[in-house]
DSSP file (Angstrom, degrees, kcal/mol; ACC not computed):
  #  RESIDUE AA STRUCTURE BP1 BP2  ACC     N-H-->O    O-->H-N    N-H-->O    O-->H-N    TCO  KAPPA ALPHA  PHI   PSI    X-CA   Y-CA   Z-CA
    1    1 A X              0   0    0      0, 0.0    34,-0.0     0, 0.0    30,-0.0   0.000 360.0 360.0 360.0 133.4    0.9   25.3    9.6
    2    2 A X     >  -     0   0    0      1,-0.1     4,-2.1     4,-0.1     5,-0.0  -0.203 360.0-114.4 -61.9 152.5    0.8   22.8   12.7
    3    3 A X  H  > S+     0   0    0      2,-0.2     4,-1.4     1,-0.2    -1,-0.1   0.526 118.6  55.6 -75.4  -8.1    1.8   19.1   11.7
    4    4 A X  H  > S+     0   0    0      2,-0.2     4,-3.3     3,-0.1    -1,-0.2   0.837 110.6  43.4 -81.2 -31.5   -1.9   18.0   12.6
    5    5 A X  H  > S+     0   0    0      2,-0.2     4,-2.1     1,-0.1    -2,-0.2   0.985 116.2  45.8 -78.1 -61.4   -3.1   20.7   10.2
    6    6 A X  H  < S+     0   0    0     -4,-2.1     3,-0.3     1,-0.2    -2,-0.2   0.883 117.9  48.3 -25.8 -72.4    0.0   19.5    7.3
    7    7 A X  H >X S+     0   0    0     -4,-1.4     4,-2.4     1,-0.2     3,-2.2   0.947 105.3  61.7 -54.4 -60.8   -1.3   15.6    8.2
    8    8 A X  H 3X S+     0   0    0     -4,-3.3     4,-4.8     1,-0.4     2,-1.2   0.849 106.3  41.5 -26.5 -59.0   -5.1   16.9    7.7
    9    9 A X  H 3< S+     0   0    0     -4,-2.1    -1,-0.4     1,-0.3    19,-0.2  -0.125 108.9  60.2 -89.8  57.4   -4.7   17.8    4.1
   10   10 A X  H <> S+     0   0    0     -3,-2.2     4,-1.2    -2,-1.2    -1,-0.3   0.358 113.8  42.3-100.1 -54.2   -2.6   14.5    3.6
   11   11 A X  H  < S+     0   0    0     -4,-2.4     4,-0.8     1,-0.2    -2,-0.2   0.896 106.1  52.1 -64.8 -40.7   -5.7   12.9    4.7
   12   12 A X  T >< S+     0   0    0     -4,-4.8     3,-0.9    -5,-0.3    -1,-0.2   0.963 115.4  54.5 -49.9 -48.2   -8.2   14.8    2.9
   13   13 A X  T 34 S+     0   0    0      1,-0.3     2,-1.3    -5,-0.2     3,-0.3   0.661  90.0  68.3 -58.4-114.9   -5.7   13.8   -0.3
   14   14 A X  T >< S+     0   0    0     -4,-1.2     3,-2.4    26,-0.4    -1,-0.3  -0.111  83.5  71.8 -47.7 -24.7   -5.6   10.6    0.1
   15   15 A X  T <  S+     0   0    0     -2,-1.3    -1,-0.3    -3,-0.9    -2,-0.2   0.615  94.8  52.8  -1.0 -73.9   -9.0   10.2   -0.9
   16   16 A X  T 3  S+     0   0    0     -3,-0.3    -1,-0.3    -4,-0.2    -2,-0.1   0.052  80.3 140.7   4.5 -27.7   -8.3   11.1   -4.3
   17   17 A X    <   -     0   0    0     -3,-2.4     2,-0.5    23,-0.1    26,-0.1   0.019  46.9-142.1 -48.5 135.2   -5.5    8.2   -4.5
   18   18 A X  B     +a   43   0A   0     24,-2.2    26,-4.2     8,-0.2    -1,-0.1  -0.920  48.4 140.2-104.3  94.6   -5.5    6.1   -8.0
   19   19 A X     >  +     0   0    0     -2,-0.5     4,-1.7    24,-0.2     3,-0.2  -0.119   8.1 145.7-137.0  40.9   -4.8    2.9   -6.8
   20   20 A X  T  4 S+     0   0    0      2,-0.2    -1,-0.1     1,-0.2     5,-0.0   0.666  70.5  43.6 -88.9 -63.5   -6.6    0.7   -8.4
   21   21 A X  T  4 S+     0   0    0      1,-0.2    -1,-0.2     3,-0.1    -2,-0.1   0.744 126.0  26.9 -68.5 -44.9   -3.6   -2.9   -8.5
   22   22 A X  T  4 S-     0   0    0     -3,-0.2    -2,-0.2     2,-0.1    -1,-0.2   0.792  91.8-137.9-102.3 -24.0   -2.4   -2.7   -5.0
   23   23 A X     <  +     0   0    0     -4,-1.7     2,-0.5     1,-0.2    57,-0.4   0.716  63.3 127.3  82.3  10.1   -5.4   -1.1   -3.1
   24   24 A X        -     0   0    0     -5,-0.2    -1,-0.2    55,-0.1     2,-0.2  -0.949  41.5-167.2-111.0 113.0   -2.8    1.1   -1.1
   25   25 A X  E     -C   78   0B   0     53,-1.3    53,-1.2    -2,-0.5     2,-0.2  -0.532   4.1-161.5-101.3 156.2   -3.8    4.8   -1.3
   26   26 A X  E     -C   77   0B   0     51,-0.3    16,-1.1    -2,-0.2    51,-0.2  -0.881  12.7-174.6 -77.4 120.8   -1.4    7.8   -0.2
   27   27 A X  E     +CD  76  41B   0     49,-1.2    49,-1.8    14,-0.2     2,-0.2  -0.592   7.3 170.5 -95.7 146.8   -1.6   11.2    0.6
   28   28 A X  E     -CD  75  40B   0     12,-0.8    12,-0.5    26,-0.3     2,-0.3  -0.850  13.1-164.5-162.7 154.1    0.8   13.2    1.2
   29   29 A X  E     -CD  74  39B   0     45,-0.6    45,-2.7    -2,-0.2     2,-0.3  -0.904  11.9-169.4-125.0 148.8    1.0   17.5    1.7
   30   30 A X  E     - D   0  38B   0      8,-1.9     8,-1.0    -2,-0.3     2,-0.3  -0.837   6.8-152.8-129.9-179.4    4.2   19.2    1.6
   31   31 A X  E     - D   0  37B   0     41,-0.4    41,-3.2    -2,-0.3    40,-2.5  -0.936   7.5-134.6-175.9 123.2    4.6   22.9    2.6
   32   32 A X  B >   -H   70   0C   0      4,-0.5     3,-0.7    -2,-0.3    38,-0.2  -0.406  34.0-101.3 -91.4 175.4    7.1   25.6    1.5
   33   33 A X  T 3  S+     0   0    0     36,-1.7    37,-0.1     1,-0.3    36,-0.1   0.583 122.1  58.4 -34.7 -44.1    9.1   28.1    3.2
   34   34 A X  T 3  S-     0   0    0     35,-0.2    -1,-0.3    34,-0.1    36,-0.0   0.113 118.2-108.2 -77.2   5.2    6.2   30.8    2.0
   35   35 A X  S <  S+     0   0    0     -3,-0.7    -2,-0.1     1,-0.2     2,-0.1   0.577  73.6 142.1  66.3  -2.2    3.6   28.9    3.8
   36   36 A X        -     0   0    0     -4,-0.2    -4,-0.5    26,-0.0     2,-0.3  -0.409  41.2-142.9 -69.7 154.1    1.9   27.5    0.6
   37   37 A X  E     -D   31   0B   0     -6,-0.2     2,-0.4    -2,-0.1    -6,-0.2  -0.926  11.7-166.0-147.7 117.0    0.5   23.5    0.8
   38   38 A X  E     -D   30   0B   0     -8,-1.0    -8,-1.9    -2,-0.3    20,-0.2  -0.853   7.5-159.2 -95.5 113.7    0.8   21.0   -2.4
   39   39 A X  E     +D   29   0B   0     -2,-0.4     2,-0.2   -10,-0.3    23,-0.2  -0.282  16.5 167.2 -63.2 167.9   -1.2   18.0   -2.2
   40   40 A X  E     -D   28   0B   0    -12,-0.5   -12,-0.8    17,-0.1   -26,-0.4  -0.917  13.3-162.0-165.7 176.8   -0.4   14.8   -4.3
   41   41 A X  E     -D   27   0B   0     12,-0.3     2,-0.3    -2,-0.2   -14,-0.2  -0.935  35.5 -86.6-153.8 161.6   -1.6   11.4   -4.1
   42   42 A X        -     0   0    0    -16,-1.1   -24,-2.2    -2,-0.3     2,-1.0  -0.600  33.9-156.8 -64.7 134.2   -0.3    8.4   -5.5
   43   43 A X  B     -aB  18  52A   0      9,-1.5     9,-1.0    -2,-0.3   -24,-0.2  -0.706  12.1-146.2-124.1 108.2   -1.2    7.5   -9.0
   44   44 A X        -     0   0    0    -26,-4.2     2,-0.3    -2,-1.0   -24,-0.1  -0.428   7.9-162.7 -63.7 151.4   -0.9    3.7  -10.0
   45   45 A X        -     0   0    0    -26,-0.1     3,-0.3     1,-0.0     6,-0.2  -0.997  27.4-137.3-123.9 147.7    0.0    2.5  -13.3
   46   46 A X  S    S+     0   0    0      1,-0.3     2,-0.4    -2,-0.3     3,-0.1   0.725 113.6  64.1 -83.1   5.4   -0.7   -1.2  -14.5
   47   47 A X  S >  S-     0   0    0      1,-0.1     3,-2.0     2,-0.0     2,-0.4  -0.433  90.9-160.6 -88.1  66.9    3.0   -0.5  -15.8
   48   48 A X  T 3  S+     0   0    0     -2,-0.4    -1,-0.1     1,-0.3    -2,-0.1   0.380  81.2  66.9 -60.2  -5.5    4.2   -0.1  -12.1
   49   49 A X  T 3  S+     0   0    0     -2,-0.4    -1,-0.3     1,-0.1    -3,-0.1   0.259  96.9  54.8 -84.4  13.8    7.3    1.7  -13.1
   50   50 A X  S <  S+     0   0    0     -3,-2.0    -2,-0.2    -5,-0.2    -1,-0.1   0.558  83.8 121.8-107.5 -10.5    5.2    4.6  -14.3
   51   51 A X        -     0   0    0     -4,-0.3     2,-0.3    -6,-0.2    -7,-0.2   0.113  54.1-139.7 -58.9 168.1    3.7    4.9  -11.2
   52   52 A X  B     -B   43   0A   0     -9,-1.0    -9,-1.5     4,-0.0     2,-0.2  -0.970   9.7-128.9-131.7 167.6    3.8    8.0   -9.2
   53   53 A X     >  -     0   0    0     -2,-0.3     4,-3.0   -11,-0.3   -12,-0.3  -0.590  20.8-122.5-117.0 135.1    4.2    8.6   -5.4
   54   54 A X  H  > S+     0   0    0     -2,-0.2     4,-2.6     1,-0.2   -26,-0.3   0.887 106.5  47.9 -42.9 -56.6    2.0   10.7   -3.3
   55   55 A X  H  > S+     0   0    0      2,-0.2     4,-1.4     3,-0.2    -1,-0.2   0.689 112.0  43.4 -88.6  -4.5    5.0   13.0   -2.0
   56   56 A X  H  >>S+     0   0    0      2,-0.2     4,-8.4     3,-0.2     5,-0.6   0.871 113.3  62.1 -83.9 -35.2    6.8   13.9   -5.3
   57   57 A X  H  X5S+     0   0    0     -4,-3.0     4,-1.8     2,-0.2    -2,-0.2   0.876 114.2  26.5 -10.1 -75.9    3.2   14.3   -6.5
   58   58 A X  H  X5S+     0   0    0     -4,-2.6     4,-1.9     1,-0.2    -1,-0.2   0.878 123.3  59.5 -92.3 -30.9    2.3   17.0   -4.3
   59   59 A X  H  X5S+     0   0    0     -4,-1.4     4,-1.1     2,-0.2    -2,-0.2   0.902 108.3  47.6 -16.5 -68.9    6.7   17.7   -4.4
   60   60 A X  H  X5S+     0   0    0     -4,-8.4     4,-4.9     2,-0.2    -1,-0.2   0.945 110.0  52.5 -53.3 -53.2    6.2   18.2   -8.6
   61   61 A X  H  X<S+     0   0    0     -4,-1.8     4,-3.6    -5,-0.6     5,-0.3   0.987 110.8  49.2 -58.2 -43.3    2.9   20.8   -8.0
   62   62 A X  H  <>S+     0   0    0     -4,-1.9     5,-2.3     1,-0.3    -1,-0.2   0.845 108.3  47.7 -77.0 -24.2    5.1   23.0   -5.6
   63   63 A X  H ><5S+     0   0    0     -4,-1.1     3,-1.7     3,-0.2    -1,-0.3   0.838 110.7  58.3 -71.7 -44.1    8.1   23.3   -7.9
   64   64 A X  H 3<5S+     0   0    0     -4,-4.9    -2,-0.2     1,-0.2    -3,-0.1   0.992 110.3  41.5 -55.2 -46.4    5.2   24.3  -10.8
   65   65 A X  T 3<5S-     0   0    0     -4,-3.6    -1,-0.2     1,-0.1    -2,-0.2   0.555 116.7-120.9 -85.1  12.9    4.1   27.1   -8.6
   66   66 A X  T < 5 +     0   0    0     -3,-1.7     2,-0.6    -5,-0.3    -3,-0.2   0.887  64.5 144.9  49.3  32.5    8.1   28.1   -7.7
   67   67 A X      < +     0   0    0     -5,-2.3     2,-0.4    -6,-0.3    -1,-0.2  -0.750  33.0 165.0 -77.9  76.3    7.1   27.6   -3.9
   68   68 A X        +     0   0    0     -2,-0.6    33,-0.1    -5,-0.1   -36,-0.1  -0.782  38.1  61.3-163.8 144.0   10.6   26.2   -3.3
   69   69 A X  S    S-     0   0    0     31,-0.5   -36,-1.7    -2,-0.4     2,-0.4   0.565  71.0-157.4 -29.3 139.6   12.2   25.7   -0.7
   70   70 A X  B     -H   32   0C   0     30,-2.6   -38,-0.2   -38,-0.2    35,-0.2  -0.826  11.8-177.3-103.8 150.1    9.8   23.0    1.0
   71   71 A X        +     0   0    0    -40,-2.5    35,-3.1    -2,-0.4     2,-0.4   0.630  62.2  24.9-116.2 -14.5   10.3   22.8    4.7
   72   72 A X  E     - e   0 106B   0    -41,-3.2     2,-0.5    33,-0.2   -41,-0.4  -0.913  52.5-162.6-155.3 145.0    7.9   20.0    5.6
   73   73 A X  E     - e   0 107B   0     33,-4.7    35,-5.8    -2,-0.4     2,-0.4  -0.902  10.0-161.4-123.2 145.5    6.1   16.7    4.1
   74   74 A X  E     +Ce  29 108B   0    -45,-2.7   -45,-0.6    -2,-0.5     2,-0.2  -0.842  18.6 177.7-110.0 141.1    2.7   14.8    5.7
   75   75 A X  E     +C   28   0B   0     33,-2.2    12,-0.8    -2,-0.4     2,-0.3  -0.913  12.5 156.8-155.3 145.4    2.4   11.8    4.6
   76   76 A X  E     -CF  27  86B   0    -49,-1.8   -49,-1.2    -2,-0.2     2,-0.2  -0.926  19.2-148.6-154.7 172.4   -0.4    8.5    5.4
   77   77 A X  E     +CF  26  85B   0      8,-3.5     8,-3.1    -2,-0.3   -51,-0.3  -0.755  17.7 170.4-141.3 178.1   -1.7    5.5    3.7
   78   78 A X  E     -C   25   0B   0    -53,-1.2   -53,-1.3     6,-0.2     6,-0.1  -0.695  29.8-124.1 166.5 120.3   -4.9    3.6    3.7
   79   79 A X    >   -     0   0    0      4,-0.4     3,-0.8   -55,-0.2     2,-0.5  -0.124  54.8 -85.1 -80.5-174.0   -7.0    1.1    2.4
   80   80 A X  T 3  S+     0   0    0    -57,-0.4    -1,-0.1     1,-0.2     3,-0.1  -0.744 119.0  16.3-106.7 134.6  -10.3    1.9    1.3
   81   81 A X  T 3  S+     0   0    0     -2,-0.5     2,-0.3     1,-0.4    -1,-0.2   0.309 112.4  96.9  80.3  -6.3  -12.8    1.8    4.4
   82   82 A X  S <  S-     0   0    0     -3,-0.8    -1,-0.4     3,-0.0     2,-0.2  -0.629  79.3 -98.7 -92.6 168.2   -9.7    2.0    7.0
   83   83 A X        -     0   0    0     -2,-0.3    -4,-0.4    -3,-0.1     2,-0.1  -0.553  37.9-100.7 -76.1 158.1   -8.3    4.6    8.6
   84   84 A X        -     0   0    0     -2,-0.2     2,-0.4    -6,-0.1    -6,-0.2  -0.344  41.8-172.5 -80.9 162.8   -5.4    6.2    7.6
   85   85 A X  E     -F   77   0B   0     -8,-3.1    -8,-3.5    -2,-0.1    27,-0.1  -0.995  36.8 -89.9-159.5 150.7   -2.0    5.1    9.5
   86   86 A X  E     +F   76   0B   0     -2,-0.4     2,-0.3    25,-0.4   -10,-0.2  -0.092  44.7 171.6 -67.1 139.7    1.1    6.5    9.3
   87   87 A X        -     0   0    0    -12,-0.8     2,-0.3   -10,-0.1     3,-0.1  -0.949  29.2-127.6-150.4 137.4    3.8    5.1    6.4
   88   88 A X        -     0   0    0     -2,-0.3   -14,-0.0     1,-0.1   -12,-0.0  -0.676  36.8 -91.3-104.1 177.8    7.3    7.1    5.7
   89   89 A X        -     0   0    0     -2,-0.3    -1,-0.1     2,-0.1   -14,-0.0  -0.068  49.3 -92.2 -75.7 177.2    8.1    8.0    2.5
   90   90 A X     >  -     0   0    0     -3,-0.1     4,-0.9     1,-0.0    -1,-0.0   0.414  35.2-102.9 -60.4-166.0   10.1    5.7    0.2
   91   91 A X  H  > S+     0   0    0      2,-0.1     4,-2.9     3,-0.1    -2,-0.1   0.654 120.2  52.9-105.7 -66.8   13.5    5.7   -0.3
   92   92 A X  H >> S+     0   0    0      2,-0.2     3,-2.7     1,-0.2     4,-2.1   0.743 113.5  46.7   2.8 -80.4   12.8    7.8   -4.1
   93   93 A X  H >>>S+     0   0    0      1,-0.3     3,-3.4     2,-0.3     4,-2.3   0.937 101.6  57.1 -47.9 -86.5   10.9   10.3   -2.4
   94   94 A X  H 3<5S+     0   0    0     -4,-0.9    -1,-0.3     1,-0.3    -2,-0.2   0.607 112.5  49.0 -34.3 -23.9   13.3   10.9    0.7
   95   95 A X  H <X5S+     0   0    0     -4,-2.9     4,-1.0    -3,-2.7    -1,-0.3   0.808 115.8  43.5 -75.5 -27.6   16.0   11.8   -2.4
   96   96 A X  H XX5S+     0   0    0     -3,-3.4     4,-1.5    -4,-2.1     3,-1.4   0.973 113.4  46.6 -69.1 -58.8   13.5   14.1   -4.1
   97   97 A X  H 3<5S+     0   0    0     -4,-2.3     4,-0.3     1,-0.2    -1,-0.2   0.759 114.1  48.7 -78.6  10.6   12.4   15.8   -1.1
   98   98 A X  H 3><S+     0   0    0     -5,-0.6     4,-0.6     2,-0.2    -1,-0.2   0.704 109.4  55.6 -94.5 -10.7   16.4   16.2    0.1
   99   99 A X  H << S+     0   0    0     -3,-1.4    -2,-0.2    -4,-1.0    -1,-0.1   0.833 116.8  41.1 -79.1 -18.8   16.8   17.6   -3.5
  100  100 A X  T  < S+     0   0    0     -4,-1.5   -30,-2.6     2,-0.1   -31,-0.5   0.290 132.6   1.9 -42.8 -43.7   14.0   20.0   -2.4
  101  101 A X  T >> S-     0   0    0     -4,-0.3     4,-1.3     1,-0.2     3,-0.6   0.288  92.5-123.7 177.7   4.2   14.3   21.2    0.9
  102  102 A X  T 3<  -     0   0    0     -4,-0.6    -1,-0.2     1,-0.2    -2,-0.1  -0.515  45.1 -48.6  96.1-156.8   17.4   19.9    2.3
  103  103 A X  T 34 S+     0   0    0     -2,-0.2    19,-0.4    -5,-0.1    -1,-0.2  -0.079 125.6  60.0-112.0  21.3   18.3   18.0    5.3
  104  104 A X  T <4 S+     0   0    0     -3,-0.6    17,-0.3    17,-0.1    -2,-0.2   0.404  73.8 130.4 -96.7 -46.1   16.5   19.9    7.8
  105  105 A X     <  -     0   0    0     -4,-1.3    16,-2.1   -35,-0.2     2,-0.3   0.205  59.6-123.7  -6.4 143.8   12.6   19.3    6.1
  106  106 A X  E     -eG  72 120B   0    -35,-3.1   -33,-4.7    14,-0.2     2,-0.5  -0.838  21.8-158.7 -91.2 122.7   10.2   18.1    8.6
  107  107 A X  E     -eG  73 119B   0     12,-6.4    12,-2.1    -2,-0.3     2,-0.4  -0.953  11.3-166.2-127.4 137.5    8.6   14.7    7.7
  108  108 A X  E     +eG  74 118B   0    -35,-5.8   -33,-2.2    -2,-0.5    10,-0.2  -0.972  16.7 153.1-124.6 128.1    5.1   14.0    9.6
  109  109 A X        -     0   0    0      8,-1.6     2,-0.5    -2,-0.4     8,-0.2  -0.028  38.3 -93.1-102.9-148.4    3.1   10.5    9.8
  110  110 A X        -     0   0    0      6,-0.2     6,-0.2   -35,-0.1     2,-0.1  -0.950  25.2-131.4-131.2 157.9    0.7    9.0   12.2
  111  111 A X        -     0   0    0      4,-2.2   -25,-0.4    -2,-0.5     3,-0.3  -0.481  39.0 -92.9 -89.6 176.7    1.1    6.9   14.8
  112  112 A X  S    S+     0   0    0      1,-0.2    -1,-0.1    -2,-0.1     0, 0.0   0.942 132.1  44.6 -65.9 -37.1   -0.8    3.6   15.7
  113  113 A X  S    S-     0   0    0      1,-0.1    -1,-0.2    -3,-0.0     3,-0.1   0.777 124.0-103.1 -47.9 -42.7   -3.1    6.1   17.8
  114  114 A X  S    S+     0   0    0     -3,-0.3    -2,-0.1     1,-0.3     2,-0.1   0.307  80.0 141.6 105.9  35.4   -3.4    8.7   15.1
  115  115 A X        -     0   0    0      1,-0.1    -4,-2.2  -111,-0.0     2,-0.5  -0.427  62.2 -94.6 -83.5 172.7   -0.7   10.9   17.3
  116  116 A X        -     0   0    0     -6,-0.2     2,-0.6    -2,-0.1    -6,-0.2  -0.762  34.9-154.7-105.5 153.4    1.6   12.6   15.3
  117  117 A X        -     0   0    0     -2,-0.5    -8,-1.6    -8,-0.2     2,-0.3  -0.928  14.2-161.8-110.8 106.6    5.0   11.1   14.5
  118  118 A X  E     +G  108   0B   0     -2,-0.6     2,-0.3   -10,-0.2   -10,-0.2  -0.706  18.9 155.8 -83.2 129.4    8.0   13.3   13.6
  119  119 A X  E     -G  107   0B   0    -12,-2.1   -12,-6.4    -2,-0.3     2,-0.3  -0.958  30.5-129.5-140.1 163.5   11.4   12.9   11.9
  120  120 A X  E     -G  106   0B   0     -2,-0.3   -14,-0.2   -14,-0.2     5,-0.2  -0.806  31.6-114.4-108.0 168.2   13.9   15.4    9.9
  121  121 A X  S  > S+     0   0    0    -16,-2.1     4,-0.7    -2,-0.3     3,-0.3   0.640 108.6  65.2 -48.9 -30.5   15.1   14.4    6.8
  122  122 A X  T >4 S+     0   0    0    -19,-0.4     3,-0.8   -17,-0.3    -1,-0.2   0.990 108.9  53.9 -53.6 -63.3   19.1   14.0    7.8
  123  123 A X  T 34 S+     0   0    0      1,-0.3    -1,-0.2     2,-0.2    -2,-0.2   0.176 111.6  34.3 -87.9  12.8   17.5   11.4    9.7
  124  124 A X  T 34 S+     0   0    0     -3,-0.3    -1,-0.3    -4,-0.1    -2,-0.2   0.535 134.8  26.6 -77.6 -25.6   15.6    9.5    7.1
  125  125 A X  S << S+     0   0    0     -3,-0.8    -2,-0.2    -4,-0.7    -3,-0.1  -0.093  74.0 168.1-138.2  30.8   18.0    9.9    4.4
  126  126 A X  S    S+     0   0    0      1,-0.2     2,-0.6     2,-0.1    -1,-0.1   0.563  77.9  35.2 -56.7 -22.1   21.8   10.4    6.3
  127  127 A X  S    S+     0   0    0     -5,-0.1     2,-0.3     0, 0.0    -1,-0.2  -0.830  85.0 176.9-130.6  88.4   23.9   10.0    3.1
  128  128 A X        -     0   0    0     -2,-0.6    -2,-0.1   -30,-0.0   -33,-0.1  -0.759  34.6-107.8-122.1-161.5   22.2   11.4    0.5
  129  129 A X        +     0   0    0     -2,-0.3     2,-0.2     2,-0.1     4,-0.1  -0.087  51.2 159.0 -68.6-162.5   23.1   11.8   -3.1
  130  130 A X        -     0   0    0    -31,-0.0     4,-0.3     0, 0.0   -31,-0.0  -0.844  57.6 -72.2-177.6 169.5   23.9   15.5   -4.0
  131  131 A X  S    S+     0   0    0      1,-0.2     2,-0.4    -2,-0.2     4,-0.1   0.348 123.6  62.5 -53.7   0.4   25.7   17.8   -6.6
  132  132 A X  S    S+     0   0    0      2,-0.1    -1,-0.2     3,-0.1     0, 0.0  -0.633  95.9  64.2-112.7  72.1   29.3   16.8   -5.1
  133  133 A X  S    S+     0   0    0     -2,-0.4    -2,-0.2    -4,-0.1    -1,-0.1  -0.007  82.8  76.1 -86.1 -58.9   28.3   13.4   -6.3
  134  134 A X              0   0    0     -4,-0.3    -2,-0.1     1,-0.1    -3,-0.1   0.653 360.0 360.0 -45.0 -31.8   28.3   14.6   -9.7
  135  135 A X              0   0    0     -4,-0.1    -1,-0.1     0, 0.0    -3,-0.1   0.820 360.0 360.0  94.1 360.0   32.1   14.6   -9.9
């Protein structure tokens, strides 16, 4: 799947965003190795440490279906009756999706334009934690 098509269903997700306390919705599609695509959206809680993030969201569904390895995550934000604009994932996320799919993953946003915006993962996330951590 192209990274405009991966960004589409980020956007079609966010739609669906539960975001009720900040008003900031997220979408976000990830895509495994197999060519499968997991949606998620972010789901607020008025406990805001319960909340959940768009890309582990749609991260959590692909691990249910054993689509694993993921090779690439879309991800946008949006207020309701804007456009969507590009945001990159948290800092969380970027450990989840390296726990995921490595340090090669593809991560795609938007630009101010709506072009698409590219990074790999190494270069979101350069030290991250991993099973040699563990000790």
């Amino acid at each position: 799947m192209s990274p405009e098509e991966l960004l589409a269903k980020a956007v079609e997700a966010l739609e669906l965003a539960y975001a009720p306390y900040s008003g900031l919705r997220v979408g976000a599609a990830v895509q495994s190795a197999d060519g499968r695509v997991f949606c998620g959206v972010n789901v607020e809680n008025a406990a805001y440490g319960e909340s959940l993030c768009a890309e582990r969201n749609a991260a959590g569904s692909a691990v249910a279906a054993g689509a694993l390895p993921l090779v690439a995550c879309a991800v946008v934000a949006g207020r309701e009756g804007s456009p969507p604009r590009g945001v990159w994932p948290c800092g969380a996320c970027r450990q989840f999706l390296h726990e995921l799919g490595g340090d090669g993953l593809r991560v795609y946003t938007l630009t101010g334009d709506g072009s698409v915006k590219e990074a790999v993962l190494a270069d979101l996330l350069p030290r991250p934690f991993g099973v040699e951590d563990l000790g």
